[in-house]
ZALOZA-35146 format. One line per 10 residues: their letters; for each residue x, y, z of C-alpha. Coordinates in nm, 2 decimals, decimal comma. Layout:
A = X Y Z  ...
// end
This chain:
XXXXXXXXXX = 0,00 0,00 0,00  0,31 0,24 0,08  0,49 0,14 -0,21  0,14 0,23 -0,47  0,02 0,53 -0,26  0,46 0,67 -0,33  0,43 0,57 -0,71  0,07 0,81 -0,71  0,22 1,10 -0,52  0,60 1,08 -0,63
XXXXXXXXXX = 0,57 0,91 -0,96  0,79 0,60 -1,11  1,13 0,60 -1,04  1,40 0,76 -1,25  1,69 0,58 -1,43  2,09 0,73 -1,38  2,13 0,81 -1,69  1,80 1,03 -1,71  1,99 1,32 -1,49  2,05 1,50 -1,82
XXXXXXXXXX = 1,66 1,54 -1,91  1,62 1,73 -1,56  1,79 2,04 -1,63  1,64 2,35 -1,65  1,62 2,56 -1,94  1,66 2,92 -1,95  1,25 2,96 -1,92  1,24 2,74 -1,70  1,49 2,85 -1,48  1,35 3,22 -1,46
XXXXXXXXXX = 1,02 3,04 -1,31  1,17 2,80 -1,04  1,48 3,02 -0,94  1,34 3,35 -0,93  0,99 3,29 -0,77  1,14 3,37 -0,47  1,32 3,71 -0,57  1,02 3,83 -0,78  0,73 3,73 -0,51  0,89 4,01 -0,24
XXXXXXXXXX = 0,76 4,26 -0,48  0,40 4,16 -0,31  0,58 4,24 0,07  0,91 4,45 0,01  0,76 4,79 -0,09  0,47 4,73 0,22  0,79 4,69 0,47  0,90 5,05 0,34  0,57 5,15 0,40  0,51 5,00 0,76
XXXXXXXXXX = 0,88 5,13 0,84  0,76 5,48 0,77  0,42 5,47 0,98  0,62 5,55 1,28  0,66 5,95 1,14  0,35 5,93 0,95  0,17 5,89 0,59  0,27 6,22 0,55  0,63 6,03 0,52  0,56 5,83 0,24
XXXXXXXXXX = 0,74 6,05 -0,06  1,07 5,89 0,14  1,00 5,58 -0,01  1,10 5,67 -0,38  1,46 5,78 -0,24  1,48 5,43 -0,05  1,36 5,24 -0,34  1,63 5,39 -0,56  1,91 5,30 -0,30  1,73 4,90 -0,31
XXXXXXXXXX = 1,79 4,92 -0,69  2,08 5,03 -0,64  2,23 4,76 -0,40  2,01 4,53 -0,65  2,24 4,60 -0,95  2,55 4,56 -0,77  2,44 4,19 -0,62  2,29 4,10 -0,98  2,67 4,21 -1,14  2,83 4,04 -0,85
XXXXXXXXXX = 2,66 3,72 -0,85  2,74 3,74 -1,26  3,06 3,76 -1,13  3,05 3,45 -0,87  2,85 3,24 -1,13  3,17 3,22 -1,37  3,42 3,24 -1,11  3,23 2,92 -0,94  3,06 2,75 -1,24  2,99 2,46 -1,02
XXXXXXXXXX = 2,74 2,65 -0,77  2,74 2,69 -0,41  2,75 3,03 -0,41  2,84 3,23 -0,12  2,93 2,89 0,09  3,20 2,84 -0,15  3,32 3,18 -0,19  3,35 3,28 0,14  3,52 2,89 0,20  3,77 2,96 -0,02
XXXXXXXXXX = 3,84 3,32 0,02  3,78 3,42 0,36  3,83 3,06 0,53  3,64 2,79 0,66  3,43 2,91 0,96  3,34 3,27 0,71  3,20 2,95 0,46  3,04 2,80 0,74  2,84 3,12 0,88  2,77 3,18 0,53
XXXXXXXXXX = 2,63 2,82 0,48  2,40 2,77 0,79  2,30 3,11 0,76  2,14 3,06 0,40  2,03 2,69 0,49  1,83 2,86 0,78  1,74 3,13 0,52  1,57 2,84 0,28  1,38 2,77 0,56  1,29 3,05 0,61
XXXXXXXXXX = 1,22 3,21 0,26  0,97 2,91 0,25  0,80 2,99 0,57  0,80 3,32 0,46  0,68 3,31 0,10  0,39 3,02 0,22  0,29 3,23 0,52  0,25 3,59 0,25  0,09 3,39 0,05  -0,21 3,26 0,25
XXXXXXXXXX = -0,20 3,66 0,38  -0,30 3,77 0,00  -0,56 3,46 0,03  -0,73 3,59 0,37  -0,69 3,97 0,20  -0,90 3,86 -0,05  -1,13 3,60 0,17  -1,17 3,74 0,46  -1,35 3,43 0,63  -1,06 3,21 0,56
XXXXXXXXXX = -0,86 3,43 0,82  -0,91 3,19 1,13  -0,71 2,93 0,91  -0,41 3,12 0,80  -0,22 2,84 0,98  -0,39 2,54 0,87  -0,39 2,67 0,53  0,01 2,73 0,55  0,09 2,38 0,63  -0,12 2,24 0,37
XXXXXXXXXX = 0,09 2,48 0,12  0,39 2,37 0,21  0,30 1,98 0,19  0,14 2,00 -0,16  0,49 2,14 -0,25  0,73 1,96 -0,05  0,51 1,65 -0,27  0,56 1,88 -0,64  0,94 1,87 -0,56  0,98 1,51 -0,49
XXXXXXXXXX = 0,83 1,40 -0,81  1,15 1,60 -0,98  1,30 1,95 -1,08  1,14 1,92 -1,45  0,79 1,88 -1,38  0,79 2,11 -1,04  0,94 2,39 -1,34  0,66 2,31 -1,57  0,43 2,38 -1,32  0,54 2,64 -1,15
XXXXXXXXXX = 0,64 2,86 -1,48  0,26 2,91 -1,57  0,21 3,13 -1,22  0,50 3,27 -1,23  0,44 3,46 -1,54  0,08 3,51 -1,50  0,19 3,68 -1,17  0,45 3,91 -1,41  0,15 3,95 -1,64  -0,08 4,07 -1,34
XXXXXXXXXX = 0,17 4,34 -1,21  0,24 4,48 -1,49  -0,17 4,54 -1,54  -0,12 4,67 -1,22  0,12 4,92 -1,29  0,00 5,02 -1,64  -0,36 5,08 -1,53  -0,22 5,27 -1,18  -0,02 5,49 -1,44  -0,31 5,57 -1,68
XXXXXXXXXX = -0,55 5,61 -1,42  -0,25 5,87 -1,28  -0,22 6,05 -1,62  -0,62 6,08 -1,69  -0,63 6,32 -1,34  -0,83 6,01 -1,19  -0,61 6,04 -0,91  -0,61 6,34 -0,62  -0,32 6,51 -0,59  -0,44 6,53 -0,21
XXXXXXXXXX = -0,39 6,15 -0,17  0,01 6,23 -0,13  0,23 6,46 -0,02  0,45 6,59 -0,25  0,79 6,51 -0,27  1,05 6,67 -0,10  0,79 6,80 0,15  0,97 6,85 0,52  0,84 6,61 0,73  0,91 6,65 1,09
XXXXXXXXXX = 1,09 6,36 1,32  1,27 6,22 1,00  1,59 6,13 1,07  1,93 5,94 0,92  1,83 5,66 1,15  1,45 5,60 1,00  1,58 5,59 0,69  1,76 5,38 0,74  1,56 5,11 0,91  1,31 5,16 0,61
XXXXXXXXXX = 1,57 5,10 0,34  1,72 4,77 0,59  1,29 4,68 0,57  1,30 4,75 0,18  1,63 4,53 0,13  1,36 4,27 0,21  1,29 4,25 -0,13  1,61 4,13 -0,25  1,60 3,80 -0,07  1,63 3,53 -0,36
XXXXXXXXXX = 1,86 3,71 -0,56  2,17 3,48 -0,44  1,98 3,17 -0,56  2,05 3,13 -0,94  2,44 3,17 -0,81  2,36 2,80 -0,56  2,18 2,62 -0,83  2,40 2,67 -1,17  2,44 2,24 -1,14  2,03 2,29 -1,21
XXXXXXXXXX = 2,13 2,48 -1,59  2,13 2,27 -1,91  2,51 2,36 -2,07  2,70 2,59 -2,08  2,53 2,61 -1,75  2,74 2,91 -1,67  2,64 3,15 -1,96  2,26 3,02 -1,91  2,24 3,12 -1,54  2,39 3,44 -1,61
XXXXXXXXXX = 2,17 3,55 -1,88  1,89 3,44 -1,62  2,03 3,62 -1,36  2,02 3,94 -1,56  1,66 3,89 -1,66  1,57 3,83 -1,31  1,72 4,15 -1,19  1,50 4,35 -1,53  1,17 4,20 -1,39  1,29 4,25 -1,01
XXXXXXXXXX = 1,42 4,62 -1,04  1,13 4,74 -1,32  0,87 4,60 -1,12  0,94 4,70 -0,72  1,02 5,07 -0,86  0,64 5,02 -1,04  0,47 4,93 -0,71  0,69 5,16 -0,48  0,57 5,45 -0,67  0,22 5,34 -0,73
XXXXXXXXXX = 0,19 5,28 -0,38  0,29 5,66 -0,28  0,09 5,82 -0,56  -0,18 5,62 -0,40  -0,14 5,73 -0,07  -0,15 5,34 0,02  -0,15 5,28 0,40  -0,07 4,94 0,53  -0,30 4,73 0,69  -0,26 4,47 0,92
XXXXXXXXXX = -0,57 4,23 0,77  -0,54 4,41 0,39  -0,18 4,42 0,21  -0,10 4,75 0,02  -0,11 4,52 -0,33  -0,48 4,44 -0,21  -0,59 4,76 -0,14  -0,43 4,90 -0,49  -0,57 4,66 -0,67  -0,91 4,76 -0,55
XXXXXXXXXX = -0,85 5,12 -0,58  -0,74 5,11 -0,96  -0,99 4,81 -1,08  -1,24 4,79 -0,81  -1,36 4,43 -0,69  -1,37 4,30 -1,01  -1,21 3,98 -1,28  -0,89 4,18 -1,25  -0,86 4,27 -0,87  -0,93 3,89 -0,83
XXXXXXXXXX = -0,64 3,81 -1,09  -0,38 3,99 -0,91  -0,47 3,88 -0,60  -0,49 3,51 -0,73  -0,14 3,57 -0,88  -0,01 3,71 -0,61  -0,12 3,44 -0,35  0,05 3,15 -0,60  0,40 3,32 -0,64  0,40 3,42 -0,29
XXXXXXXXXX = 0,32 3,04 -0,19  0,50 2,88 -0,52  0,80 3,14 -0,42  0,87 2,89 -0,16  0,99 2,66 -0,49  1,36 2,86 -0,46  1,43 2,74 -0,15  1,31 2,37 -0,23  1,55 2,43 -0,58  1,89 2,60 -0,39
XXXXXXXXXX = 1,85 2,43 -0,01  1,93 2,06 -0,17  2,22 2,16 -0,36  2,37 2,40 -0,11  2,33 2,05 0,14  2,54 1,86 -0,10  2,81 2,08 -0,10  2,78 2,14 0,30  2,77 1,73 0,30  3,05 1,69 0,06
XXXXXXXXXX = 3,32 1,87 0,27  3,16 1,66 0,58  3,02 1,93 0,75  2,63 1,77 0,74  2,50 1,43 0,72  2,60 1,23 0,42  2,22 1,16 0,37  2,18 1,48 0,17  2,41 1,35 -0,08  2,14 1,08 -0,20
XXXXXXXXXX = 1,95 1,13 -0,49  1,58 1,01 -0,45  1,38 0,77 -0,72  1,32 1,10 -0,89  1,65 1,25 -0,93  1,64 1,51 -0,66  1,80 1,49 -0,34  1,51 1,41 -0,18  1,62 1,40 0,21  1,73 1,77 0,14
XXXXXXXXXX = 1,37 1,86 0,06  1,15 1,65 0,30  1,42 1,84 0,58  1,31 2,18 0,47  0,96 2,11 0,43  0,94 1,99 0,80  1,16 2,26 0,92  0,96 2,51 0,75  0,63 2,37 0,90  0,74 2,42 1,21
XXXXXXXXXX = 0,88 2,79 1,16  0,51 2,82 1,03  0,36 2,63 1,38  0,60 2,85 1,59  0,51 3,21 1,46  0,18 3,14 1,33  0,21 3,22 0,99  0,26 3,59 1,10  0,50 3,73 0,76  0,57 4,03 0,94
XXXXXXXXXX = 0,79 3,82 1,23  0,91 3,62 0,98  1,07 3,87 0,75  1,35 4,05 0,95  1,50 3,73 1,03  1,43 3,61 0,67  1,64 3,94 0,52  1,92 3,91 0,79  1,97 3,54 0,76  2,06 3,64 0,33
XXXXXXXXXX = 2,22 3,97 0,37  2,49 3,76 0,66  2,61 3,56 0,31  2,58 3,88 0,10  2,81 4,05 0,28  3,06 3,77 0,34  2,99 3,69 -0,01  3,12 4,01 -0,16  3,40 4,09 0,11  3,51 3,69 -0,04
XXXXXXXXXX = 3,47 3,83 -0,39  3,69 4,10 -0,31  3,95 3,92 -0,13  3,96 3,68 -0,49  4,05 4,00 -0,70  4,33 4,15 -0,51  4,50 3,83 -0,51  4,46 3,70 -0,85  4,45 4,07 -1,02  4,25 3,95 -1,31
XXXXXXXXXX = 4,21 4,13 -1,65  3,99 4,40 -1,53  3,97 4,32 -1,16  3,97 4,66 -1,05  3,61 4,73 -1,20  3,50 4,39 -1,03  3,68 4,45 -0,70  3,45 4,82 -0,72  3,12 4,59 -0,79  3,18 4,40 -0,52
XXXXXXXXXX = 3,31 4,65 -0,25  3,01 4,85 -0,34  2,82 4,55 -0,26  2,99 4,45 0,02  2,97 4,78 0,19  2,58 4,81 0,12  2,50 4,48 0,22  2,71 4,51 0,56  2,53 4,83 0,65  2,21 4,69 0,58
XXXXXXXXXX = 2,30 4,40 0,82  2,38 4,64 1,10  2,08 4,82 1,06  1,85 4,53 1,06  2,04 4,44 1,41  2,04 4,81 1,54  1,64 4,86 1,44  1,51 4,50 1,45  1,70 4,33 1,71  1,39 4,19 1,93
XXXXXXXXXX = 1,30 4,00 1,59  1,61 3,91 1,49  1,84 3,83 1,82  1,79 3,41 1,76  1,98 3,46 1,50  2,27 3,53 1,71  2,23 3,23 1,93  2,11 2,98 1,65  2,43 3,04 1,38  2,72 2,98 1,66
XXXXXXXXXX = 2,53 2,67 1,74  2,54 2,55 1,39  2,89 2,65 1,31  2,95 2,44 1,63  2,77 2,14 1,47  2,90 2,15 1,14  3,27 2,14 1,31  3,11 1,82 1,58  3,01 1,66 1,25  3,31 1,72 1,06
XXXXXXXXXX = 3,51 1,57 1,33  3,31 1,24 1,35  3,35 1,19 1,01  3,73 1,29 1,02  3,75 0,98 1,35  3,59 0,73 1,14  3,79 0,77 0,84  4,13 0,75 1,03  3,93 0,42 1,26  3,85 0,28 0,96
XXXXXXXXXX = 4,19 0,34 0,73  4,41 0,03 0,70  4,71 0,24 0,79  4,65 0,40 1,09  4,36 0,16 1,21  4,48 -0,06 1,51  4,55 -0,42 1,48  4,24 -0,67 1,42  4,19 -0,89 1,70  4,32 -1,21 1,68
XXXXXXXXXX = 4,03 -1,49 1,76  4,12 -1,87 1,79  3,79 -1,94 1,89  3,38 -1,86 1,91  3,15 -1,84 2,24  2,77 -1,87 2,10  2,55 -1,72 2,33  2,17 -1,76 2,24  1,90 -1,58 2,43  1,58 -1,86 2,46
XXXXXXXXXX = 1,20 -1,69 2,52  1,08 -2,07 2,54  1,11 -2,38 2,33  0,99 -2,33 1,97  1,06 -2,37 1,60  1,21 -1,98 1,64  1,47 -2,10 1,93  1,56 -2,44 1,71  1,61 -2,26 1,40  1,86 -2,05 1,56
XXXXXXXXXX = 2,01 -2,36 1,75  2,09 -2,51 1,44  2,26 -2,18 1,30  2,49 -2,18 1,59  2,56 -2,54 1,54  2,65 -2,53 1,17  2,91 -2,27 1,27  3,09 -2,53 1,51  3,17 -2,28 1,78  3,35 -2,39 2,06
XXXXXXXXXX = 3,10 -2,35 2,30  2,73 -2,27 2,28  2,54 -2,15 2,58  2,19 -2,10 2,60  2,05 -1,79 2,86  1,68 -1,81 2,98  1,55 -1,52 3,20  1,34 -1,63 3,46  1,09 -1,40 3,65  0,96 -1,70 3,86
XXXXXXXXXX = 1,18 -1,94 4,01  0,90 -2,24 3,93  0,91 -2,20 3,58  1,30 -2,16 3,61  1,29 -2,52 3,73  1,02 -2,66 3,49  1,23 -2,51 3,22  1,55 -2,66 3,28  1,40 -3,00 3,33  1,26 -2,97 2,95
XXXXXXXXXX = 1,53 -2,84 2,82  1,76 -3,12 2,93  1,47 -3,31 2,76  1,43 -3,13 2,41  1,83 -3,05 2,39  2,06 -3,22 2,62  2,40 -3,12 2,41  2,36 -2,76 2,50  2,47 -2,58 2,80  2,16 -2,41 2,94
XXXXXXXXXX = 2,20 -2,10 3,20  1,90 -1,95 3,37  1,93 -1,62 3,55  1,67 -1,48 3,76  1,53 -1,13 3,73  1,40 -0,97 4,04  1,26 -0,64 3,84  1,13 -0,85 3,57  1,37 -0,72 3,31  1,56 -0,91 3,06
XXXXXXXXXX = 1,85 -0,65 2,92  2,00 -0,62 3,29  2,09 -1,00 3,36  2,14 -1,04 3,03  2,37 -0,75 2,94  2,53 -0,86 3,27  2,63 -1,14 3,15  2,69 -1,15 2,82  2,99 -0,89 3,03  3,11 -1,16 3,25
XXXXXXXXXX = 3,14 -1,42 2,96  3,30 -1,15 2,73  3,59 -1,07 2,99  3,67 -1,49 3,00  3,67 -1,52 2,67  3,89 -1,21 2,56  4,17 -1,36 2,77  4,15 -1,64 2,56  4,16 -1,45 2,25  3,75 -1,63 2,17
XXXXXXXXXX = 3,52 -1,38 2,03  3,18 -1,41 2,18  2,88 -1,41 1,94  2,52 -1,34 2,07  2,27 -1,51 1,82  1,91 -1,38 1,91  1,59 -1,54 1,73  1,32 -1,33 1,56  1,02 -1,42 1,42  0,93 -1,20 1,16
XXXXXXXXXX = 0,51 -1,15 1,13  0,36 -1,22 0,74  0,20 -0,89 0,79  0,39 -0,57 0,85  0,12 -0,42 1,08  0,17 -0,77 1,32  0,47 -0,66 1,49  0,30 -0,39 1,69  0,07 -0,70 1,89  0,46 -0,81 1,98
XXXXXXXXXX = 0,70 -0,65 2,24  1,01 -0,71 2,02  1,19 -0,77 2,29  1,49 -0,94 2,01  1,50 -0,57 1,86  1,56 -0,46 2,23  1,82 -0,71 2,31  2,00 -0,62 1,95  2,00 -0,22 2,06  2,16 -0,23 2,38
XXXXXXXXXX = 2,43 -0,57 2,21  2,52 -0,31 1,95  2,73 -0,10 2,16  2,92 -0,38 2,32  3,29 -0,33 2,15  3,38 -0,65 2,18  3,04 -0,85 2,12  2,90 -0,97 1,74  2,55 -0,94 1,71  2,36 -1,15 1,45
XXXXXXXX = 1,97 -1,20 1,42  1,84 -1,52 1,30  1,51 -1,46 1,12  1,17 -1,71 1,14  0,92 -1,63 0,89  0,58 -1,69 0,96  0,38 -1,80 0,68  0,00 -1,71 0,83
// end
């Protein structure tokens, strides 16, 4: 029933050799890549807006300066990325810049910071998109939640069926959204130019507005940086890009930017024209909609747009969080799990991780975006600085043809970026403090991880492991629940082997059926040395364990190996085993870690 209800929701398997058929073209691409970037569009220009509240509407005309200064960081992280993108043709983006460049534990801050940031950005994206829903279904708002988790499900499901068909799918909202906003825009514009709009609904720019300061502006530029989250992505994911993967993700790069830049300026100047105020139950692109169409096929459109890319936007972190786990797991800093390609091609453990992470993010803040976000645009602009201080460090010490203009990109960049870190620190910090406490600890991990792995590989190499133990003989202990077919076949196991010795442990909890047993044992098998031990606390791993111990210590100072062989029945059915204690599973746990103690099961199917 597992294996047919899989094959429905993840789809047959895929062969080796079919790896080829899932890259992304450049169409493509655009769609599943840049979801992410494109869908802050619906949120970024509202954070300018809330960030201003605290002077006033009357404050608004300072969010067409801010928005300039987010282009402008915009074009220097799109030409800097270009840059990565062919310096680093095989992904990883600011993980492996920052690794290379600026050492390991700059990588490593870098790394965990963006693989919380995938979490995140698909918290974040879900979460924004079931606001637009409620926005435009006001009844639904008791369910934000529920209605969040069920998002992120449905796509953790699209993604495990395989990159291809999650990029067919997802390309068709994508554009419609692009399609929507720009109706948006144009008919904001003409219904500007016809005079339908008061000049009373905004106050004119350059106006004096009092309690203004360097500070507020820039919080609301940090809250408008919000929008560039997902710009890094393409740079993670060039392994996605049919060949030459390198030129393909820069040209999508640069398109991404065009939409991203041409379309936030749209909406940021829309919205002050306007005189949009935010609204805690109505987002600004809700109540623009409304203003320029009315509640019509169109406002309904936008908003239905809207509501996909913000939910599909969560697609970019499904796409970059997998491949940015590969390259984590490939220098041994994470699980080697993530390095497993499921029956669809993808690295499947990658994306079921973020899709329960992400529902719990969800669970934890109740789908609220506007908690969400700061942490969101911290957790990226961490890797874009350390990105493009990396990028710097690369030029002056390779002096490339034309380095200085790239090392100017990228200090730009860098500079930018780091300042809009601080700020979201200096003005957010309540939000944004776990951050603080959370990276350390995951720098910490990767290095505990990287460790183990570094202990097993010397423990295991043949020329620094320690000398194998020399056994001249075998101890056979076998565990007996009773006399049965189960206990005989594993008799017989133990006797093919011709051990030196076999002994066979019952745990009694009564001390008349200790006695009744070992009268039929000498019965049913005479040839094999029977020990009972008595349990006072009715438990079977203590005496057992204990002696197992006892026999272990002999036996080692005669160079013998000691071999527990515990029987197991296996049920016909799989749903069987839980009307059985599995008490041969519990014996086989605690065995396991006994250094100097082989564990083997001996299996007894039942047939009915």
């Amino acid at each position: 029933m597992m294996s047919i209800m899989k094959r429905i929701l993840i789809g047959r398997p895929l062969k080796s050799t079919e790896l080829s058929e899932q890259k992304l073209n450049k169409t493509k691409a655009l769609a599943i890549l840049s979801s992410d970037a494109l869908s802050s569009i619906a949120y970024g220009p509202e954070q300018i807006l809330i960030a201003l509240m605290v002077i006033g509407s009357a404050a608004f005309w300072y969010s067409i300066p801010v928005a300039v200064g987010v282009i402008i960081l915009l074009t220097a992280l799109i030409l800097s990325y270009r840059q990565i993108i062919f310096a680093y043709p095989h992904g990883g983006g600011a993980y492996v810049v920052s690794k290379n460049n600026l050492g390991v534990n700059a990588g490593l801050i870098a790394g965990g910071s963006l693989l919380v940031d995938y979490i995140l950005t698909v918290a974040v994206s879900v979460s924004a998109g079931t606001d637009a829903i409620t926005s435009a279904f006001p009844a639904l708002h008791s369910h934000t939640v529920e209605i969040a988790v069920i998002f992120v499900i449905l796509i953790t499901i699209l993604n495990l069926r395989g990159l291809t068909e999650s990029a067919s799918i997802l390309a068709y909202p994508v554009y419609l959204f692009v399609l929507a906003f720009i109706l948006l825009i144009g008919g904001g514009i003409y219904k500007i130019v016809t005079g339908d709009v008061s000049a009373s609904a905004h106050t004119p720019i350059g106006t004096p507005v009092a309690g203004i300061s360097l500070f507020i502006l820039l919080r609301t530029f940090a809250s408008g940086c919000s929008a560039l989250t997902g710009v890094e992505a393409i740079s993670n994911a060039i392994p996605h890009f049919k060949d030459p993967a390198p030129n393909n993700a820069a040209k999508t790069l640069l398109a991404m930017g065009g939409l991203l830049a041409a379309l936030f300026a749209g909406i940021v100047y829309l919205a002050y024209y306007l005189g949009t105020v935010p609204n805690e139950k109505v987002t600004v692109v809700s109540q623009m909609a409304e203003e320029i169409f009315g509640r019509n096929v169109f406002y309904y459109f936008i908003q239905g747009t809207t509501a996909l890319i913000l939910i599909l936007a969560a697609n970019t972190g499904y796409s970059a969080f997998p491949l940015l786990a590969v390259n984590l797991a490939k220098d041994k800093f994470i699980p080697r799990m993530f390095l497993i390609r499921g029956d669809r091609l993808g690295y499947s453990n990658g994306i079921i991780i973020l899709g329960f992470f992400s529902i719990l993010l969800i669970l934890a803040f109740q789908a609220k975006t506007e908690h969400l976000i700061p942490l969101y645009a911290v957790g990226v602009f961490l890797p874009f600085t350390l990105s493009q201080t990396g990028m710097m460090v690369k030029w002056m010490r390779e002096k490339p043809k034309g380095w200085r203009q790239k090392l100017t990109i990228n200090t730009i960049g860098a500079a930018i970026s780091l300042i809009v870190t601080i700020m979201f620190f200096l003005t957010k910090f309540p939000k944004v403090w776990p951050i603080l406490v959370f990276l350390p600890l995951i720098v910490l991990l990767f290095h505990r991880i990287r460790r183990h792995y570094d202990a097993v590989g010397d423990q295991l190499r043949l020329s620094t492991c320690e000398p194998a133990f020399k056994i001249e003989g075998n101890v056979m202990i076998v565990p007996v629940a009773g006399m049965t077919h189960v206990v005989e076949n594993s008799l017989n196991y133990a006797k093919s082997l011709h051990p030196d010795q076999i002994i066979a442990v019952y745990i009694a909890f009564e001390r008349d059926s200790e006695k009744e047993f070992e009268e039929k044992w000498k019965k049913w098998q005479p040839d094999i040395r029977l020990v009972t031990l008595h349990s006072h606390y009715r438990s079977i791993i203590n005496p057992l364990t204990k002696f197992v111990d006892t026999v272990e210590k002999k036996a080692k100072e005669g160079n013998y190996r000691v071999t527990v062989v515990i029987p197991q029945f296996i049920p016909k059915k799989g749903w069987h085993n839980i009307l059985h204690n599995q008490s041969s599973l519990l014996i086989r746990t605690f065995l396991l870690y006994r250094r100097d103690v082989i564990v083997t099961t001996v299996p007894f199917h039942l047939k009915k």
